[in-house]
N, C-alpha and C positions, 0 to 999 in steps of 0.2 A: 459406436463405441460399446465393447460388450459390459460395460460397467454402467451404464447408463441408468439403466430401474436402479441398481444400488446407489446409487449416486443420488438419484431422484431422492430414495427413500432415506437416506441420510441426512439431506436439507429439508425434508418434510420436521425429521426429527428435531432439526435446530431450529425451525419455523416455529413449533410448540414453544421455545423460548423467551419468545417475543422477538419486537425489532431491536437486536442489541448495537450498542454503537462500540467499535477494537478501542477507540479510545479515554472511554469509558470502563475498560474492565479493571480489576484488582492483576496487576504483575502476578500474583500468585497464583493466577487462574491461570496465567501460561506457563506456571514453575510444572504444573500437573501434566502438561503434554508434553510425550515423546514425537517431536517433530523432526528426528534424524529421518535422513535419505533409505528407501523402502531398500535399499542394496544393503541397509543392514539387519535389515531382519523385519517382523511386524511389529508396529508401535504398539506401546502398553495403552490400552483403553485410557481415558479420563473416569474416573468416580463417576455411578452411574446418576450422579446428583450434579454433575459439569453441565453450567451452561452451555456449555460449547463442545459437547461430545457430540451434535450432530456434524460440525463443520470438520471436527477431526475426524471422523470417520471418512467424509466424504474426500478431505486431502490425504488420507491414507489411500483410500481406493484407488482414485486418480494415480498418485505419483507411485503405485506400484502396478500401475500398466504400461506394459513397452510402448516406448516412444512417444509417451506424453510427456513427462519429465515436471521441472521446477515450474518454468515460463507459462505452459498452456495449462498446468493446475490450477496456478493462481491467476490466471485470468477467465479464466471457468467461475472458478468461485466468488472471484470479485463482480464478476458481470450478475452471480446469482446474489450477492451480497453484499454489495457498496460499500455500506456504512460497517460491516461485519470482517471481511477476507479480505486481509492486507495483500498487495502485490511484490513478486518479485520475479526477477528471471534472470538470464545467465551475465548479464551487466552488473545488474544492480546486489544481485546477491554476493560479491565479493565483498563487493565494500562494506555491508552491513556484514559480514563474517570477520571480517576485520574490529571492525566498532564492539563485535561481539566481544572476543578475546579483552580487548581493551577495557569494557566497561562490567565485564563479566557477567555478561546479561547469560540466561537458560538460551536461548533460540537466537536466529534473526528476526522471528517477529518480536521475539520483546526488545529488541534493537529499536524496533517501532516503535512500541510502545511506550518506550522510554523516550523518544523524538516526539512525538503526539503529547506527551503530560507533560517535559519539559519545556517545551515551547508553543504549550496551549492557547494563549494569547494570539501568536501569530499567528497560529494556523486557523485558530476560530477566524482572524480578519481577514485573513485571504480566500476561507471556506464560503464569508458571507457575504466578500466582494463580486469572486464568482457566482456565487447562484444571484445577485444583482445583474451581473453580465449576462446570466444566462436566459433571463428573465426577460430582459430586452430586446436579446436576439430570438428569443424562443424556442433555446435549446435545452436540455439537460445538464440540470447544475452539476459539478464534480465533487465527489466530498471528499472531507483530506485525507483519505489514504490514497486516493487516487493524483489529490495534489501534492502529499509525498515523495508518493514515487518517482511524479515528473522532476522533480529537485532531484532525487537524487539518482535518477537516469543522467540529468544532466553534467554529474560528477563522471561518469564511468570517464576513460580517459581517452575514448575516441569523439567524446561529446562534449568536454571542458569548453575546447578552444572557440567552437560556434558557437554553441551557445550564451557563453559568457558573453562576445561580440554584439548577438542578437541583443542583448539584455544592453548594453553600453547603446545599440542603438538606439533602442525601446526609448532609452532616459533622455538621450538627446533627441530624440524624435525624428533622427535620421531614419529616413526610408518612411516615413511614416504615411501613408495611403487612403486611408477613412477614419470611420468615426471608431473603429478595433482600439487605433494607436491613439485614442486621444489620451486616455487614463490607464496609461499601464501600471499594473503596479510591480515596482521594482523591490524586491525581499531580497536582507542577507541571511542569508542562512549561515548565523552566527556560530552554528558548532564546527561550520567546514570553510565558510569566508569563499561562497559560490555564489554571485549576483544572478539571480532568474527574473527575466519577467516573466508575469502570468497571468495573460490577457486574451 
């Protein structure tokens, strides 16, 4: 990818910022970025005093190279940034463009970030149930922007009708096979009334 050194040196930039965590920030640190689609022009920089002028740099870069798009930015950036670079792609981004208009948030990430501080409680327990999960299997915990997103992939609407299923199993413990299915934990995601488990 001929964007790559820039890209590098982008996240070195946001690296100086320390470890930030998206759901921790002030809303008005994302009222500052211009995160419209590179089809319509270059984004206006952040204040050269933005926490998060290296990540915006580097999702500018990205999503104005042909044929990377929405999907393979933010998962670029989330893979470089877990705790930092929320995910989206061509599913899941409708529906947060929706939520957007509605609640009149700046962007789809403050879609997020308004889903992460309202329902901080939940996702803190589901954030430290998985890394308990994780911990036991010996995997890499997931953090919530990444358990986010799986909620709300699961909405998109070629993915309601299994997944809701799976989750009805999950609870009755149909299908259930090892020691995975002993403790699912089954969350409503109260803003959309979508049963996931997430186990």
């Amino acid at each position: 990818m001929a964007v790559k050194p820039q890209v590098s040196d982008a996240l070195a930039v946001q690296a100086a910022h320390g470890d930030l965590a998206f759901w921790e920030l002030d809303p008005a640190e994302l009222k500052d970025l211009d995160l419209r689609g590179s089809d319509l022009g270059p984004p206006e920089r952040p204040g050269a005093a933005s926490r998060l002028e290296g990540l915006h740099q580097a999702w500018w870069l990205l999503m104005s190279t042909p044929h990377v798009g929405v999907a393979v930015t933010h998962k670029i950036l989330h893979h470089k940034l877990p705790r930092l670079a929320p995910l989206l792609d061509g599913r899941t981004a409708p529906i947060l463009s929706r939520q957007r208009v509605a609640l009149g948030c700046s962007s789809n990430w403050a879609v997020i970030l308004n889903d992460l501080t309202r329902q901080a409680d939940q996702f803190e327990s589901l954030e430290s149930f998985q890394a308990a999960l994780a911990g036991a299997r010996r995997t890499k915990p997931l953090f919530r922007l990444r358990i986010h997103d799986t909620l709300l992939w699961c909405e998109a609407p070629d993915n309601v009708a299994t997944h809701s299923g799976s989750a009805r199993r999950s609870a009755t413990g149909a299908g259930a096979t090892g020691p995975s299915h002993e403790n699912p934990v089954i969350w409503l995601h109260e803003s959309r009334g979508t049963a996931v488990a997430v186990a």
